[in-house]
N, C-alpha and C positions, 0 to 999 in steps of 0.2 A: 504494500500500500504506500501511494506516496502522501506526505502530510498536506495539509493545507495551505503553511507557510510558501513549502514548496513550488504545489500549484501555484500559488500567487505570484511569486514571482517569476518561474516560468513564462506565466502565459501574459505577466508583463513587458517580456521580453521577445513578444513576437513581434511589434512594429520594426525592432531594431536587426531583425531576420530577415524581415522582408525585405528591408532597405541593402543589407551588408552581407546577405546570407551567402552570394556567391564569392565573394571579399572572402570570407572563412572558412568557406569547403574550399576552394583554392589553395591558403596558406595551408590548412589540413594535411589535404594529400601532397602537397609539396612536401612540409615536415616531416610527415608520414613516411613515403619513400626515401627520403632522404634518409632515416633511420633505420628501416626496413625494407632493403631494397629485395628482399628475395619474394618480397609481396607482388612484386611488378610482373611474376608470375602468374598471378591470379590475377589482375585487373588489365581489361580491355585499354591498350595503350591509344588509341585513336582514339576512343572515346575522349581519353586525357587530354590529347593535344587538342579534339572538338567543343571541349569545356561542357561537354554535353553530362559527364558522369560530375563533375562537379555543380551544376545548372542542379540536375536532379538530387543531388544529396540534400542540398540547400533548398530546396522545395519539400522534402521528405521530412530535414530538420526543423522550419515552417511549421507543418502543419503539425508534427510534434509537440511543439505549443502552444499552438492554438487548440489542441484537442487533449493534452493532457490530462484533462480531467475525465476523457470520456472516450479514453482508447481503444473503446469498442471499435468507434464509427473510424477507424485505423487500419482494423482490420482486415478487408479488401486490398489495399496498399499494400498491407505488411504482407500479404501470403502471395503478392504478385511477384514484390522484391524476394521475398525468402524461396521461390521457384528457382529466380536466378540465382540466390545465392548458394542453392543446391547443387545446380546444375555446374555452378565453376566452382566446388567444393570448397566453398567459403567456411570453417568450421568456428565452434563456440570458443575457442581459443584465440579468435582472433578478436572477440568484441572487447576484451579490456584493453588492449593496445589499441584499436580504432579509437575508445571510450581517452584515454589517455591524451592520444595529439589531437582529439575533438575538443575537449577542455581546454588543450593549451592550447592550437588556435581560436577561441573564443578570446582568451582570456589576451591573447598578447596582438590581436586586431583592435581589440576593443580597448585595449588599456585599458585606462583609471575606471572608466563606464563600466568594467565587467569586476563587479566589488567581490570582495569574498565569499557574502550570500548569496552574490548571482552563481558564483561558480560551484560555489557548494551543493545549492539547489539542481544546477543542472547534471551535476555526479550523481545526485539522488536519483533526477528523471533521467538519466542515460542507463544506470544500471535496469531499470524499472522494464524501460524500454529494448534494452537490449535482451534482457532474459524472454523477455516476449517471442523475440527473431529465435532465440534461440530453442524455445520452445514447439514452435512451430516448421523450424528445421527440424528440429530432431524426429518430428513425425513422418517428415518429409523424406529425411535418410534413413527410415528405419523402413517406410515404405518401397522406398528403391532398392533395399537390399532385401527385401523380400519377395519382389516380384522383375527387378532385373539384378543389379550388380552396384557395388559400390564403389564411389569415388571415378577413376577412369578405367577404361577398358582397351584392348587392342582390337582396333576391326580392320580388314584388309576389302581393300577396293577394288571389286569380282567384275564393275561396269563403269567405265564413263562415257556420258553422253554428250553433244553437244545440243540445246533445246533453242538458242538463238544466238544472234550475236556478242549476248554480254553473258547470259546464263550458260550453264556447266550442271547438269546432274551428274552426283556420285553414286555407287550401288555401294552399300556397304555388309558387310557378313562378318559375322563374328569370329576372331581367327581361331576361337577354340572349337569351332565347329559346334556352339549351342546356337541354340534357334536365337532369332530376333526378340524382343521383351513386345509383349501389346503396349498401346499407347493410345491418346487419344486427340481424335484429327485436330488438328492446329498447333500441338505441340511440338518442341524444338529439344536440339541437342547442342551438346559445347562442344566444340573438337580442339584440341589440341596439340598443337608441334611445335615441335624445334626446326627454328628454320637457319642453315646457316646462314653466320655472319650474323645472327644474334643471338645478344646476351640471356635474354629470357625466353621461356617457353610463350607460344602466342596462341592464347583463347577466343574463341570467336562462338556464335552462337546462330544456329541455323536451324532453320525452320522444316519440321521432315514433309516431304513435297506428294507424297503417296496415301494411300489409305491404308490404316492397319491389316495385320492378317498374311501378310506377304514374307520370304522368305529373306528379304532385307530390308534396311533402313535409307531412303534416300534423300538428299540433300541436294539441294538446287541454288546455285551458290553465283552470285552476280560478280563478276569481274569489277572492282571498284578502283576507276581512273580520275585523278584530279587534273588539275591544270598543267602540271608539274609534274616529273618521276615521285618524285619526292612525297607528293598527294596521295602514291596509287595506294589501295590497301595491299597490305602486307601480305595478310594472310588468303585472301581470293584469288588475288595475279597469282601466290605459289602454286596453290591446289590449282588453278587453271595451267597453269606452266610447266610443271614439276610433280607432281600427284598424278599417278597413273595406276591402270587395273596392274595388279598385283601388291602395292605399297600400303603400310601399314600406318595408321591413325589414331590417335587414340581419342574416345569418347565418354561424355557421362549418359548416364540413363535418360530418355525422354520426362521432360518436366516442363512447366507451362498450365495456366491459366485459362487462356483464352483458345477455347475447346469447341467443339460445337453440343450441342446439346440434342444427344439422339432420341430423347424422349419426349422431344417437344414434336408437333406436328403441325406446327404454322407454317403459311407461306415463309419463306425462305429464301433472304437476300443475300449474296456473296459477293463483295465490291471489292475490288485491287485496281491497286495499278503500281504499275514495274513487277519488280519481283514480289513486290508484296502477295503475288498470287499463287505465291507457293503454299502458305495455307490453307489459305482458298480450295485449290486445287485438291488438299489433302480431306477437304470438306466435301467439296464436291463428288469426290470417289466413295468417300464414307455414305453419303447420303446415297448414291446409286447402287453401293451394294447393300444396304438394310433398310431402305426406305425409296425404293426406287421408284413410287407413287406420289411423293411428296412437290407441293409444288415449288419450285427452285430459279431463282433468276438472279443467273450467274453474267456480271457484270465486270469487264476487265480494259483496264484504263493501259496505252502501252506513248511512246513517242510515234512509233512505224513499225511496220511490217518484222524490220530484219531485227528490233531486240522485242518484239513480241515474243514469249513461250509459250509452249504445251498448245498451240493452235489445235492441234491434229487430237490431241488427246483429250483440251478439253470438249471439241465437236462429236468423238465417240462418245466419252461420254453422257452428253447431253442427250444427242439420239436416242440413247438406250434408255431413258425414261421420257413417261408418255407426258410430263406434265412441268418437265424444264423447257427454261430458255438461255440462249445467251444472245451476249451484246457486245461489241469490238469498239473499241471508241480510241480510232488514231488521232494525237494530235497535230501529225504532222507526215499525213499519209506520203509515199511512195508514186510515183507513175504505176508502179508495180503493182503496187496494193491495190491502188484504182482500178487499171487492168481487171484485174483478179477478187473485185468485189472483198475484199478482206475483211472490210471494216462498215458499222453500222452507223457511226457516225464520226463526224470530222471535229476538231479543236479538244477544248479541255471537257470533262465532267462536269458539267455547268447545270447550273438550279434548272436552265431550260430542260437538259436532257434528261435530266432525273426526273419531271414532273411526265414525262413521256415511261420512262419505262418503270416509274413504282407506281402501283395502281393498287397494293394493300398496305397502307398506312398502319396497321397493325399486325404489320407480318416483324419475323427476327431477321438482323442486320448484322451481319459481321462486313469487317471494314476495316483492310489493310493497304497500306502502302509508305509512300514519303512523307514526314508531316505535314508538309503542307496540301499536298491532297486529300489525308485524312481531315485537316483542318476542314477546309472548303467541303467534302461531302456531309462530312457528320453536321456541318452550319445549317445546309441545304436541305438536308434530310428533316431536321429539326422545323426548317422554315415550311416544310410540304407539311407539316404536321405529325412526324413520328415522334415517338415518346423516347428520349432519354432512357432511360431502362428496355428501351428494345433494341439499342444501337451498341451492338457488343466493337471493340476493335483493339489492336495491338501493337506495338511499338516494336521495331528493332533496335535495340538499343535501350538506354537509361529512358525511364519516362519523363517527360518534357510537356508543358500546359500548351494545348493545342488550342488555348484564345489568342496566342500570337499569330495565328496563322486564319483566324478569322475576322469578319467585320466588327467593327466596336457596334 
């Protein structure tokens, strides 16, 4: 229990979060690694240099105090983070040391402002807080070791595919020769490698792009180019350049949140765009094999023609159930494409087009891709009328408040 005191001051200290929070998750993990460099093994290093894991600490630390007193309404949150911090085996060993350079960046951004009751108070609500994550992992990894494996694993690469110009499927099989673990559709895995010429091991987290039940796990993996060499991701150019069938990998159990829900029987929306439809995808197959009646409209946002995926695959499948749809939406179609009818409509996902292809305002919405796509449809969808609580979607990466990417 935390005391009252506590509370109080806490949750006096949330204007000065909002204001500075990312000022402290900054210093944090600076200090932090700086101490602890063999931590840089666990933490997504792009995220780092995108300030995107820092953004999200300091939004997580936020709401932290503003909800202190009522950690329930937390909960959602906590079991989204504590997926991922399963899945890159983040253990209970690590929260007093995170808890430690969190206090003392607080306390040495803040100077004189962070008094000894403030810092006092917040060891109280850190510990409070943290047994929570920890609690809620442990269920998590006692789950994983009981229906797949724990920590990481070795799997060898039986398939690679090419599915467009940026995307790479992987087939992966277990190299002890045990079956695949089940999982459930929308869920992701963390892969793992040592890549020469670096210092640390590099984690990444991928979304498995299939529908359970199959005798592998696959992973559909975007080639990520910046402006610069220096921009590219690290770890997708390797596995696209360098990761070939036969090469070993190592991964943790499927973990994730954002699922679909097989027991529901609503109309049924599945929105992406880019790779975000690797989920999607892994929904779309679920629902054709146990609910191949249900009605489905599968909607996929691309640039053009040549980094569109799973074309061919998502069309069998749709075919094969009497009551889906899909919908192609190039924003910047091909000659080719035109040719070849590819696509159902032209420019971005815009409120226009969406008021065209949702026609049950009370059906379920999953809804992936780049924030600011997700931004713009979940605003849109909201403006057509759907309900908040029907508008499931998911992030790759640290989560991030998707009002910056919509209209005030």
């Amino acid at each position: 229990m935390i005391s009252n005191k506590t509370i109080e001051i806490v949750k006096s200290t949330a204007p000065i979060l909002a204001e500075r929070g990312v000022e402290i998750t900054s210093y944090f993990y600076k200090s932090l690694f700086e101490a602890h460099p063999e931590l840089l093994n666990i933490f997504n290093h792009a995220n780092q240099k995108q300030g995107r894991q820092q953004t999200a600490l300091a939004n997580t630390v936020y709401a932290a105090a503003t909800y202190i007193d009522q950690l329930e309404v937390l909960l959602p949150a906590v079991k989204q983070i504590a997926h991922k911090h399963r899945s890159l085996n983040v253990k209970k060993e690590h929260y007093p040391i995170v808890g430690e350079f969190l206090l003392k960046a607080i306390k040495d951004v803040l100077g004189d402002a962070a008094t000894p009751d403030i810092i006092e108070a917040w060891g109280e609500a850190y510990a409070v807080i943290a047994q929570v994550f920890i609690d809620v992992e442990e269920e998590m990894y006692n789950k994983a070791k009981n229906e797949a494996w724990e920590e990481f694993k070795a799997f060898k690469v039986v398939k690679k595919e090419q599915e467009s110009s940026v995307i790479t499927s992987f087939y992966l099989e277990a190299s002890d020769g045990k079956p695949v673990p089940n999982f459930q559709a929308g869920q992701y895995i963390t892969i793992r490698l040592s890549i020469p010429g670096e210092e640390y091991l590099l984690n990444r987290q991928y979304s498995l792009s299939d529908s359970p039940g199959k005798q592998t796990l696959r992973i559909s993996v975007k080639r990520e180019t910046g402006e610069n060499i220096d921009q590219n991701g690290k770890v997708s150019n390797y596995l696209h350049d360098s990761v070939n069938v036969g090469d070993e990998v190592e991964i943790t159990a499927p973990a994730g949140d954002f699922v679909l829900d097989g027991s529901a029987n609503s109309p049924l929306y599945l929105i992406s765009g880019g790779v975000g439809i690797t989920p999607m995808l892994s929904m779309l197959k679920t629902v054709g094999d146990n609910q191949p009646n249900r009605m489905v409209t599968f909607i996929q946002a691309a640039n053009d023609g040549y980094v569109q995926a799973f074309e061919h695959e998502v069309s069998e499948t749709v075919q094969s159930m009497p009551n889906a749809k899909k919908y192609v939406v190039l924003q910047q179609p091909t000659v080719s494409d035109r040719e070849e009818n590819k696509f159902d409509f032209e420019g971005y996902l815009d409120l226009q087009k969406l008021e065209q292809l949702v026609k049950e305002k009370d059906a379920t919405f999953y809804v992936c891709g780049p924030a600011p796509f997700m931004g713009s449809v979940i605003e849109n969808l909201q403006r057509l009328g759907v309900k908040s609580e029907n508008i499931n979607y998911e992030f790759f990466g640290p989560a991030i408040d998707l009002k910056q990417y919509q209209e005030a």
